[in-house]
C-alpha positions as CSV (number, residue, x, y, z in Angstrom):
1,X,70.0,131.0,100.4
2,X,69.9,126.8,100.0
3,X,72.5,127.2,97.0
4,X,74.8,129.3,99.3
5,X,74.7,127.1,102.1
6,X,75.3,124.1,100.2
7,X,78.1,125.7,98.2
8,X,79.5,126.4,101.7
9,X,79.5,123.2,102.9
10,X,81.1,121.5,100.0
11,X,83.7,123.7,100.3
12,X,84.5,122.7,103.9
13,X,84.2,119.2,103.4
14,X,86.1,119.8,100.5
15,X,89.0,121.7,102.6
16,X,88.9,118.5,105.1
17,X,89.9,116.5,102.0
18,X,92.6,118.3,100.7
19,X,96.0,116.7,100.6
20,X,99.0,118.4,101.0
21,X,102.4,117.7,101.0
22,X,104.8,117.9,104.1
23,X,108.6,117.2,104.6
24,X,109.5,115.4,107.5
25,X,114.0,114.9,108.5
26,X,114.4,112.2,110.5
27,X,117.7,112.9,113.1
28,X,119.8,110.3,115.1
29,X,121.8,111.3,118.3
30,X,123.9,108.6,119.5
31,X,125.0,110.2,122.3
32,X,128.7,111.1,121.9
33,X,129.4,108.2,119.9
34,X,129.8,108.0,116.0
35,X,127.1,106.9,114.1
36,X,127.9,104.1,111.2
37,X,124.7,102.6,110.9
38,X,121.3,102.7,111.8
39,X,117.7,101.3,111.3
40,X,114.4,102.9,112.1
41,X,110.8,101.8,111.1
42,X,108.0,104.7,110.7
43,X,104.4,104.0,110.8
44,X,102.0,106.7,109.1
45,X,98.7,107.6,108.4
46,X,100.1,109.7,105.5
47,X,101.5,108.1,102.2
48,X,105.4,108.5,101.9
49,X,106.3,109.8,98.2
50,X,109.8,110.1,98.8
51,X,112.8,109.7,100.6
52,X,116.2,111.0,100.2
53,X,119.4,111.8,102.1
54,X,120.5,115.0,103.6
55,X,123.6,115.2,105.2
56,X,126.9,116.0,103.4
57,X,128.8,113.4,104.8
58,X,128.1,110.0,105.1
59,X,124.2,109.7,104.7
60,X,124.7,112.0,102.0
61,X,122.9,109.2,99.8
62,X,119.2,108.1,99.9
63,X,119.1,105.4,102.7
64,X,118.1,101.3,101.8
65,X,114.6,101.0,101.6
66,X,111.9,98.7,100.2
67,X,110.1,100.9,97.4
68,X,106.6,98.7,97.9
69,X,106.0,99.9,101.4
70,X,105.9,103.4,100.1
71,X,102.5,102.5,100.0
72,X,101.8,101.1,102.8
73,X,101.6,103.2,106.5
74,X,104.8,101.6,108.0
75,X,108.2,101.5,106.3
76,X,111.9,100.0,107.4
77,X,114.7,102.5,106.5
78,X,119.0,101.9,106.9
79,X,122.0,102.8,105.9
80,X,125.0,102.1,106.9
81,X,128.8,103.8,105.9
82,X,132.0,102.9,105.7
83,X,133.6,106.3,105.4
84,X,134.2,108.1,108.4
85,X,131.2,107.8,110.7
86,X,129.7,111.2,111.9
87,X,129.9,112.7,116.1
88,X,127.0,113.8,117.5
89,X,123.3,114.2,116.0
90,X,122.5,113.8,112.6
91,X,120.2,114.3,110.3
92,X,120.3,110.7,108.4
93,X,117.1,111.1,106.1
94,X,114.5,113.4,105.2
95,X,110.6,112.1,104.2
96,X,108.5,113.4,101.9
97,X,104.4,112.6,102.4
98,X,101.5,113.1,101.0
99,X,98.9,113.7,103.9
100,X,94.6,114.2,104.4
101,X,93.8,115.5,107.9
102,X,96.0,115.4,110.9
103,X,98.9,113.4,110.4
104,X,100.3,110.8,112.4
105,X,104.1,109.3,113.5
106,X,105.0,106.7,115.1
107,X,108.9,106.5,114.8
108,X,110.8,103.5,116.7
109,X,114.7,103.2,116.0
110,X,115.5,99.5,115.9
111,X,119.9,99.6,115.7
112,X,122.2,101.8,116.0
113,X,125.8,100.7,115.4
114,X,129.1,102.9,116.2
115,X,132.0,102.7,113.4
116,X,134.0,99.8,115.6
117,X,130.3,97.6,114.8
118,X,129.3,98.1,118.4
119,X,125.5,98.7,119.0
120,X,125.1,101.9,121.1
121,X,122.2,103.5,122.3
122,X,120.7,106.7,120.3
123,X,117.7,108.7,120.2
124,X,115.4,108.8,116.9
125,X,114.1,112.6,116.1
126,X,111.6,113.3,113.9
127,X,111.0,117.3,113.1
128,X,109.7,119.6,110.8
129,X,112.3,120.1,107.3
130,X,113.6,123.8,107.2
């Protein structure tokens, strides 16, 4: 009876631990504009392992990053294009992190910059990768 109850309870502490992996797309919307550049900074409680592009057009490419905050809780992303800038929402990078427990976001878009170099306002979304 003690062995089984302590086997049981390492096992949920040991659930509560467990790490998994989660892939987060980060999305801009700049409101019926065109969308040349942007800059957003995330704060997380879970360690970022990666980050790529995901579009195919111009944000095709992994966006400018520092690789040392990878592992820290807060990182600056940006990109910028000189191609023909993208209407309408889209998705500009995908994340992919290494998480314990309940997870958490904090997303802020710093610029946003329409293909004449005019700042314009736009909405940062972060969802769930399909």
């Amino acid at each position: 009876m003690r062995f089984g109850l302590l086997f049981g309870l390492a096992l949920l502490f040991r659930q509560e631990d467990q790490e998994q992996f989660r892939t987060i797309e980060i999305s801009i919307d700049p409101g019926g504009e065109t969308l040349a550049a942007y800059q957003f900074e995330l704060d997380t409680s879970s360690k970022i392992v990666g980050i790529e592009g995901v579009e195919k057009t111009a944000f095709q490419e992994a966006p400018f990053y520092d690789p040392a905050a990878l592992k820290g809780g807060r990182i600056v992303i940006a990109a910028y294009t000189l191609d023909a800038a993208p209407a309408g929402k889209v998705r500009v990078a995908r994340l992919h992190l290494l998480e314990r427990a309940a997870a958490r976001y904090e997303p802020r878009l710093v610029a946003a910059a329409s293909a004449s170099g005019r700042r314009i306002e736009a909405k940062l979304i972060v969802g769930e990768a399909k």
